[in-house]
C-alpha positions as CSV (number, residue, x, y, z in Angstrom):
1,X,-82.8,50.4,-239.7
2,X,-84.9,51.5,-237.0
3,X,-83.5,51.1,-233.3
4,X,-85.8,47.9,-232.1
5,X,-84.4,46.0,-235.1
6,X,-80.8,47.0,-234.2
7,X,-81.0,46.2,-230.2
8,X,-81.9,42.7,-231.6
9,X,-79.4,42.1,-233.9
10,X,-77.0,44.1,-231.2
11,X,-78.1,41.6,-228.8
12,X,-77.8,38.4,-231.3
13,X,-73.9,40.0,-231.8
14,X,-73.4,40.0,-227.8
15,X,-74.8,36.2,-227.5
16,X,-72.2,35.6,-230.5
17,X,-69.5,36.2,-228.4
18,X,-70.2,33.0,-226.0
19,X,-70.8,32.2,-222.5
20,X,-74.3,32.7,-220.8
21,X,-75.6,36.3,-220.1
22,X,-77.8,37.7,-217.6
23,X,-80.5,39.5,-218.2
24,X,-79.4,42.4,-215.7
25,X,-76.3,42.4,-218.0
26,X,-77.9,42.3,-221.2
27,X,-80.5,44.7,-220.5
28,X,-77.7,47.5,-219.3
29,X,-76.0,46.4,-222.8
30,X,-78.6,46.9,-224.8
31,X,-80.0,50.8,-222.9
32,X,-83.2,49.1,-222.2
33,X,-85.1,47.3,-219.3
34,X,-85.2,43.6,-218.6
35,X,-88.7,42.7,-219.7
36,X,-88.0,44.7,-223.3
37,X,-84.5,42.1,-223.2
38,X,-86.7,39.4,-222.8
39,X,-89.4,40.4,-225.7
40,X,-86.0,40.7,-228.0
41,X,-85.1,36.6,-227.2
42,X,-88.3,35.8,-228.4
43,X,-88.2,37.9,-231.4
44,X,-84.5,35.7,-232.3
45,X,-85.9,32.4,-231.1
46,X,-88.8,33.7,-233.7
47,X,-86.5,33.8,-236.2
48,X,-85.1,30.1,-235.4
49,X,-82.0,30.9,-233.9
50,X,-81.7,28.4,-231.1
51,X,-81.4,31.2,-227.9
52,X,-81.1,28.7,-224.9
53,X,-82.6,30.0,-221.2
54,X,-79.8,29.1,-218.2
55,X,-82.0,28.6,-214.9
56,X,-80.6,29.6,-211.2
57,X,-78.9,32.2,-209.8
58,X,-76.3,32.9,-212.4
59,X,-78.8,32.2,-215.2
60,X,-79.2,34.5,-218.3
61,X,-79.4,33.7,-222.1
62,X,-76.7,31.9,-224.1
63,X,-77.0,30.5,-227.3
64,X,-76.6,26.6,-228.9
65,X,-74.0,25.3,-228.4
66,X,-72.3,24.4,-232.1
67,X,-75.0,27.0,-233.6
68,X,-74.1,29.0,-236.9
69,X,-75.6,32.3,-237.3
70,X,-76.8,33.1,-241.0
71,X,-75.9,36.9,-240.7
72,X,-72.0,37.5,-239.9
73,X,-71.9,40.3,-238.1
74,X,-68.7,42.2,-238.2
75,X,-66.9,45.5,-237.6
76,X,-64.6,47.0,-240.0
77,X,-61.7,46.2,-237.8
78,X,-62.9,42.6,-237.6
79,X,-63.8,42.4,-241.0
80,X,-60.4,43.4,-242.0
81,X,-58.6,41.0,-239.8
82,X,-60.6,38.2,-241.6
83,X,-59.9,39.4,-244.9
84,X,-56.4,40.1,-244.6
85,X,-55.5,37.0,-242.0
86,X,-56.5,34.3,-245.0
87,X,-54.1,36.5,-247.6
88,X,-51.2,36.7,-245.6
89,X,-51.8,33.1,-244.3
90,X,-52.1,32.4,-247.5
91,X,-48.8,34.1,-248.6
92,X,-46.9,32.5,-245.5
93,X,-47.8,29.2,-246.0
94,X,-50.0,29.1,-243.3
95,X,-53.2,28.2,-244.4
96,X,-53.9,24.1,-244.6
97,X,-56.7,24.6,-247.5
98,X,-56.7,24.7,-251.0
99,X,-56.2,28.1,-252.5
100,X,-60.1,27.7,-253.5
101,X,-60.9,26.6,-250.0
102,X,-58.9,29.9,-248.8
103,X,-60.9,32.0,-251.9
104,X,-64.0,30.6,-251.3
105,X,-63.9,32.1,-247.9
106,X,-62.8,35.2,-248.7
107,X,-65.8,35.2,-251.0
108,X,-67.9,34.4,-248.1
109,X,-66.8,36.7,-245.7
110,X,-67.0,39.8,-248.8
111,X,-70.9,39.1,-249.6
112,X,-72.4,39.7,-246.0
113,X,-70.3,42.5,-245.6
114,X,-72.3,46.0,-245.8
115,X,-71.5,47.2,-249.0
116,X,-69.5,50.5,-248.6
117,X,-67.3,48.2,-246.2
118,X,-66.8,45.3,-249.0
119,X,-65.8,48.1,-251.8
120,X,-63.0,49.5,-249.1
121,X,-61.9,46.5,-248.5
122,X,-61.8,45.3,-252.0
123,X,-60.2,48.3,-253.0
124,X,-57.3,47.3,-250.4
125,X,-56.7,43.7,-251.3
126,X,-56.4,45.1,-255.3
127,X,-54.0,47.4,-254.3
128,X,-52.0,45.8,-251.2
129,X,-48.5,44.5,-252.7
130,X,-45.8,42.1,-250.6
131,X,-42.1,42.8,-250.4
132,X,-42.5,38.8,-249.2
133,X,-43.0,36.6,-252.0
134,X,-45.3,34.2,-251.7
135,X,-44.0,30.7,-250.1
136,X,-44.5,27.6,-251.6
137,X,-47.2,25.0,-249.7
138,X,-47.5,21.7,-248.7
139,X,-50.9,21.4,-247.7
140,X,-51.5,18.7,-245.0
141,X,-55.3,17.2,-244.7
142,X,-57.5,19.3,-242.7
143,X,-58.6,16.3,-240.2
144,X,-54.8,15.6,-239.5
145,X,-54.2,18.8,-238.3
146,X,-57.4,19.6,-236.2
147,X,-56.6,15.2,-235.0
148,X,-53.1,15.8,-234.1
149,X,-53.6,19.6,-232.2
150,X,-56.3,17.9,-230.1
151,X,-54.3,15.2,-229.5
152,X,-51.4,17.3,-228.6
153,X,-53.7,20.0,-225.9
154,X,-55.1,16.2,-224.5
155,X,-52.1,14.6,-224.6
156,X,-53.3,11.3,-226.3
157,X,-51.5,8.9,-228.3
158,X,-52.1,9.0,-232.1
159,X,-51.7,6.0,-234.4
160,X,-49.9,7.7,-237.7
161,X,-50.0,5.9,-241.2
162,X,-46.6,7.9,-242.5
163,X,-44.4,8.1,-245.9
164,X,-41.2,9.1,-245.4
165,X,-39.1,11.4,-248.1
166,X,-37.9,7.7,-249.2
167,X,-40.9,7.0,-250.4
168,X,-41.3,4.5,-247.2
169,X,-44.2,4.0,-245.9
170,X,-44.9,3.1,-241.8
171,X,-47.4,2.6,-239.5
172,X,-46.1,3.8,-235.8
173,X,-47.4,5.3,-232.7
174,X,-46.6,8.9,-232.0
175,X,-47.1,11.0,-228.4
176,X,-47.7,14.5,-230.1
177,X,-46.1,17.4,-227.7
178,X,-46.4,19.8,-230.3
179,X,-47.4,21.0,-233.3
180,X,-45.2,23.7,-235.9
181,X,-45.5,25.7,-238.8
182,X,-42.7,26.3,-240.7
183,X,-41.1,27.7,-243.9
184,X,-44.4,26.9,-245.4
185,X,-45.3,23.0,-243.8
186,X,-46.3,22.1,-240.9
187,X,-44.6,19.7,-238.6
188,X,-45.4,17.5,-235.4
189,X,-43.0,16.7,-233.0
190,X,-42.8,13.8,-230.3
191,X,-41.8,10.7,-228.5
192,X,-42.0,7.8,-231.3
193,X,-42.9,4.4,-231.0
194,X,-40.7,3.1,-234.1
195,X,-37.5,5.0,-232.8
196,X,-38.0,5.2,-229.6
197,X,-37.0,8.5,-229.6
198,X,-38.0,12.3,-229.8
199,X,-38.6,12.7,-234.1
200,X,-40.5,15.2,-235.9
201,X,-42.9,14.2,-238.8
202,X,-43.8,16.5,-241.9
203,X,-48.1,16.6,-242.0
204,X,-48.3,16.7,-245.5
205,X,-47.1,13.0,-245.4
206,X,-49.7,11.9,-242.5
207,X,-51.8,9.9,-244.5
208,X,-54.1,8.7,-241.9
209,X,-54.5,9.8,-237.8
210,X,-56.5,7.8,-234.9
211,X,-56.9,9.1,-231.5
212,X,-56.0,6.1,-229.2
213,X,-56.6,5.5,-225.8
214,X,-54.4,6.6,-222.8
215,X,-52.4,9.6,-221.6
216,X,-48.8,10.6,-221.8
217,X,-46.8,13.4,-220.2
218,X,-44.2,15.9,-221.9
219,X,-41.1,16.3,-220.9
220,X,-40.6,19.5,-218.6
221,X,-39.3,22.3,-220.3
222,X,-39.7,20.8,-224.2
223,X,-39.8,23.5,-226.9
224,X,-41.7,21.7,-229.9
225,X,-40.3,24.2,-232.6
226,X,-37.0,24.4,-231.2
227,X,-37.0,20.5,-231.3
228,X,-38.4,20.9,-235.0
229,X,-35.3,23.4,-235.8
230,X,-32.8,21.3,-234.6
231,X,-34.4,18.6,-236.6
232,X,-33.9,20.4,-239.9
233,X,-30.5,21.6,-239.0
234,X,-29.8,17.7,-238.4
235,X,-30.9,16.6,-242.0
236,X,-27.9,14.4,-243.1
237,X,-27.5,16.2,-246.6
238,X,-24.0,15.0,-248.3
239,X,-21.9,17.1,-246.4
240,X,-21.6,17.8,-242.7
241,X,-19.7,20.8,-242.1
242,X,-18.4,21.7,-238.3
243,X,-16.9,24.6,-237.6
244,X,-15.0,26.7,-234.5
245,X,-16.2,30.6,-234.6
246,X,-15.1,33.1,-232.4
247,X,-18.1,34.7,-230.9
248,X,-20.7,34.2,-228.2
249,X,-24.1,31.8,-229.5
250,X,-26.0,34.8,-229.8
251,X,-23.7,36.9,-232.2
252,X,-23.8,33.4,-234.5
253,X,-27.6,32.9,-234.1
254,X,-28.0,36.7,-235.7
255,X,-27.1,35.4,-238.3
256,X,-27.1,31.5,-239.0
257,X,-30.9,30.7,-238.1
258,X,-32.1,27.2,-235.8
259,X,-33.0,25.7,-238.8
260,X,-29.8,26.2,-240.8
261,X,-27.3,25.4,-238.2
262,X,-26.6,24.2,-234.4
263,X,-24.4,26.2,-232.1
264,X,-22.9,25.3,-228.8
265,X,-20.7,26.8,-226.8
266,X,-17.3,25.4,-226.2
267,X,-15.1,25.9,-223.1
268,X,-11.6,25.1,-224.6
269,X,-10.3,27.4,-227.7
270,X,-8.8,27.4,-230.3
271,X,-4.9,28.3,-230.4
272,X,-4.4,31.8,-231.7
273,X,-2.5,30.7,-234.7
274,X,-5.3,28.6,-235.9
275,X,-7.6,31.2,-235.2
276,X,-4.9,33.6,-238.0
277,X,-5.0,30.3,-239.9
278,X,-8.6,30.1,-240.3
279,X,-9.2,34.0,-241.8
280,X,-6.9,32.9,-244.5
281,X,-7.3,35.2,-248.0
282,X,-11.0,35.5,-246.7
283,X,-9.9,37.8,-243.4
284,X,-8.3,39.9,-245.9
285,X,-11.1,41.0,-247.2
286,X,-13.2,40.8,-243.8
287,X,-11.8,44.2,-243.1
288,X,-10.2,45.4,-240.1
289,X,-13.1,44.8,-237.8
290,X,-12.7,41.1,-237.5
291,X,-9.1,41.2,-236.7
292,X,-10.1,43.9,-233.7
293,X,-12.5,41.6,-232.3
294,X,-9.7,38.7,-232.2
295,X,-7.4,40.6,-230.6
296,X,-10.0,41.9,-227.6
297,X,-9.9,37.8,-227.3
298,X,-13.4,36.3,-226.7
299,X,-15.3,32.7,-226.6
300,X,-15.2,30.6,-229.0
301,X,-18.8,28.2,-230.4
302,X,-19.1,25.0,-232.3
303,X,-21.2,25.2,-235.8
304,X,-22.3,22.5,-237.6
305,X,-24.4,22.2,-240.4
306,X,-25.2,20.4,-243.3
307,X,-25.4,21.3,-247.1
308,X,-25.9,19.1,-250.7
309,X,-23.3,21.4,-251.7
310,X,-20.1,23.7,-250.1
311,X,-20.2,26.0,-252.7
312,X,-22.4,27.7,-250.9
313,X,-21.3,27.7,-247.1
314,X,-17.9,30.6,-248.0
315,X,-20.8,33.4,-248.8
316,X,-22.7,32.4,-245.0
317,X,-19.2,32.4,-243.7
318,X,-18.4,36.1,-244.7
319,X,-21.9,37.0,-243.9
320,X,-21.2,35.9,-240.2
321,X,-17.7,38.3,-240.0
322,X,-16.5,36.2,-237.5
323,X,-13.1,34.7,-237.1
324,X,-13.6,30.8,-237.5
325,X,-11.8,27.5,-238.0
326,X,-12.5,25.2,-240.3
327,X,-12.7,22.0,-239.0
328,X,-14.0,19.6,-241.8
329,X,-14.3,18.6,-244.7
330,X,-10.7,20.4,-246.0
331,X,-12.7,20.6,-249.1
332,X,-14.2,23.8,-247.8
333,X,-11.1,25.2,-247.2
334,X,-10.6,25.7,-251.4
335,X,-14.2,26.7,-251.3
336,X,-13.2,29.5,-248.7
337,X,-10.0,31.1,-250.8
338,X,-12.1,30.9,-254.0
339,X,-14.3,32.9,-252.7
340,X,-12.2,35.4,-251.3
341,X,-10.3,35.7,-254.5
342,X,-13.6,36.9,-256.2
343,X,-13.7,38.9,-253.5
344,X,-10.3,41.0,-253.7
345,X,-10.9,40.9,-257.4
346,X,-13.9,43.1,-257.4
347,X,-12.4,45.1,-254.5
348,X,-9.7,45.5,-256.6
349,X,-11.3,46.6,-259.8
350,X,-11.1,50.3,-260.5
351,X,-13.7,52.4,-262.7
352,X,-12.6,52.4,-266.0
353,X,-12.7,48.7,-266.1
354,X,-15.1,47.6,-263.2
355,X,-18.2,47.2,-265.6
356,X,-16.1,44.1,-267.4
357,X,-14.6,43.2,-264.3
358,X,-17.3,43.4,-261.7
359,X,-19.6,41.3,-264.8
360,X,-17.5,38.5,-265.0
361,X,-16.5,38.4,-261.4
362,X,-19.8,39.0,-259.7
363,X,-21.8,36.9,-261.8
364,X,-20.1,33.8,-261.0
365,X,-20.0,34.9,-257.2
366,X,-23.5,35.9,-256.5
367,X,-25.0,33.3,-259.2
368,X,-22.9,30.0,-257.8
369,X,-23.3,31.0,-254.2
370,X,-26.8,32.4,-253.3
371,X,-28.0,29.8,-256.0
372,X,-26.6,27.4,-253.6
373,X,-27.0,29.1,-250.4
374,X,-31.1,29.5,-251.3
375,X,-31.6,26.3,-253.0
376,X,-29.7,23.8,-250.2
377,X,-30.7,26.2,-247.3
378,X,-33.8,26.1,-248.4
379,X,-34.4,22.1,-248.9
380,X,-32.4,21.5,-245.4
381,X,-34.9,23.6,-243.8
382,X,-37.8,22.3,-245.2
C-alpha cells in the first residue's frame, strides 16, 4: 500500500473515532500539510463516505452522523477485544442475541480482518479452553433492552406488558432505576405501579416496552443490583431459614453471596450456651478453630435465606465455620447432625477400610448436598 493511500484510510480511522476535527489537528496527525488534509476529504467524500465540513472558529471535519463505514478498521488489540468480548459474553450469559446473532458477528468481524491477523486469532479461539462452564441463557428481546436502558439513563416511565413465573400475565407501569445482569438474565429494577413498591422484573418475560411521557427521580443512594440481590435472596421458596452466626457481615458475605442470603447485624446476642448448643455434633468436626473464635467473643449477624429444600443448607453451614444458632425451622436441626455424622464417619475411617467407607459415606454426602446446594441455590438466584 503506498503511503497517500494509507494517510487516507489513516485519516478515515481518526474521523471513526467521533467528534469534529480541525484541520490544524488532522494535518499534524496525518505528517502532512493542511491543503494535502483537505485533498484527502475529497478523495473519501469520492468514495461516498458522507465527510461533513464544521464552519467557524472550532470547525474541522467530522463525519455523518449514524454513518457506517464498509472497511472495519481495527488493530490487533482491538480486533481481539471484539473477538474475545462476544465469546466470553457469550459464555457468561451476557450476550442478548441468539448464538447465530453472536456467530454471525464473529463471522463479520473475522472476514475484514487482514489475513495473517484472522489466522492468529483463529488459531486462539480453536485453542482457548474455560475452567467456567458455560452458563445457561435467557435471552430477553433486543428492543427491551436498548427501550428500558434508555429509559433508565432518561429517567422515563415505561409501560411493561409482563408474565410472571406463574404464568400471569400484567400490564403495569414501571420507573426503571436500573438495569442488571446476572447469573445469566438480565433484570430491571424499579418503583412499580401495580405494587407500589420497589420490585425487580426478569427481561426475558418483558413482552412488550413503551417509552411514556414524563420524568421521575431515583432515590438517593439506590444500588440497582444490590436491590436485584436482595430480590433473589427474598424468593419465597418452601422454606425460610433464619439464622444467628457469630461473626461480623463481612466474614458471612465471604462466603454466603447477596443473592443467596441477607445479613444484618444484630446488637443483642446470643447466650453463650446457645451459642455451644448451636455447634452441636457439627462443631465437633469444625475443628478447634471455631471454638477459638467463640471464646475471643465477637458480634453476632442475622441470616436468612430461603431453599426448596434443607438438605442442602448443613454443607453452606460448615462451609461458613462459623459458630451459629439455629433459629427455625427445627427441621434443620436433624439436617445439621446428619451431616456431621457423615462427617466424623469419614474422619473416622482409617486406610485399610476408607475406600468402602469413604464410598458409601461420601457419595451420599457430596451427591445429596451439592446436588441440592447447586440446584436450589441456583433457581433462588436466578
Amino acid at each position: 500500500m503506498n503511503r497517500p493511500t494509507a494517510r487516507v484510510l489513516a485519516l478515515l480511522e481518526i474521523l471513526q473515532a467521533g467528534g469534529t476535527r480541525t484541520v490544524a489537528d488532522l494535518a499534524d496527525r496525518l505528517g502532512v500539510d493542511e491543503r494535502t488534509v483537505r485533498r484527502y476529504v475529497g478523495h473519501l467524500i469520492d468514495l461516498d463516505i458522507p465527510v461533513r465540513s464544521v464552519r467557524g472558529r472550532y470547525g474541522g471535519y467530522r463525519l455523518a452522523p449514524g454513518f457506517r463505514m464498509p472497511p472495519l478498521m481495527l488493530t490487533d488489540e482491538e480486533a481481539l477485544a471484539v473477538l474475545l468480548g462476544l465469546v466470553a459474553g457469550r459464555r457468561a450469559g451476557l450476550v442478548t442475541t441468539s448464538v447465530a446473532a453472536a456467530e454471525s458477528a464473529a463471522a463479520k468481524v473475522r472476514r475484514v480482518l487482514p489475513e495473517a491477523l484472522g489466522r492468529r486469532l483463529d488459531a486462539l479461539l480453536a485453542t482457548a479452553d474455560f475452567t467456567a462452564p458455560a452458563r445457561p441463557m435467557a435471552v430477553p428481546e433486543t428492543s427491551v433492552l436498548l427501550m428500558l436502558a434508555e429509559a433508565a439513563r432518561n429517567r422515563r416511565p415505561v409501560a411493561i406488558g409482563y408474565t410472571a413465573w406463574k404464568g400471569r400475565r400484567s400490564e403495569r407501569t414501571v420507573h426503571p432505576y436500573g438495569i442488571v445482569a446476572h447469573s445469566g438474565r438480565w433484570y430491571v429494577t424499579g418503583a412499580d405501579s401495580d405494587s407500589g413498591e420497589v420490585r425487580t422484573f426478569r427481561l426475558d418475560r418483558i413482552e412488550t416496552a413503551t417509552a411514556l411521557p414524563g420524568s421521575f427521580d431515583v432515590p438517593e443512594g439506590f444500588d440497582p443490583a444490590g436491590r436485584v440481590l436482595s430480590g433473589l435472596a427474598g424468593v419465597p421458596y418452601l422454606h425460610e431459614v433464619s439464622l444467628r452466626v457469630q461473626g461480623t457481615v463481612e466474614q458471612v458475605r465471604h462466603r454466603l453471596p447477596p443473592g443467596l442470603a441477607t445479613v444484618r447485624e444484630l446488637t443483642d446476642t446470643p447466650a453463650r450456651d446457645a451459642g455451644a448448643e448451636a455447634g452441636g455434633e457439627l462443631a465437633k468436626t469444625a475443628g478447634p478453630s471455631a471454638a477459638a473464635r467463640e471464646e475471643e467473643g465477637g458480634g453476632w449477624v442475622r441470616v436468612r435465606l430461603r431453599a426448596e429444600r434443607l438438605e442442602w443448607v448443613p454443607s453452606v453451614l460448615a462451609w461458613l465455620d462459623l459458630p451459629f444458632v439455629i433459629e427455625y425451622p427445627d427441621a434443620l436441626r436433624d439436617h445439621v447432625h446428619t451431616l456431621a455424622r457423615r462427617l466424623a464417619t469419614c474422619a473416622d475411617a482409617v486406610a485399610d477400610t476408607a475406600e468402602g467407607t469413604v464410598a458409601d459415606t461420601a457419595e451420599g454426602t457430596v451427591a445429596d448436598t451439592a446436588e441440592g446446594t447447586v440446584a436450589d441455590t441456583a433457581e433462588g438466584t436466578e
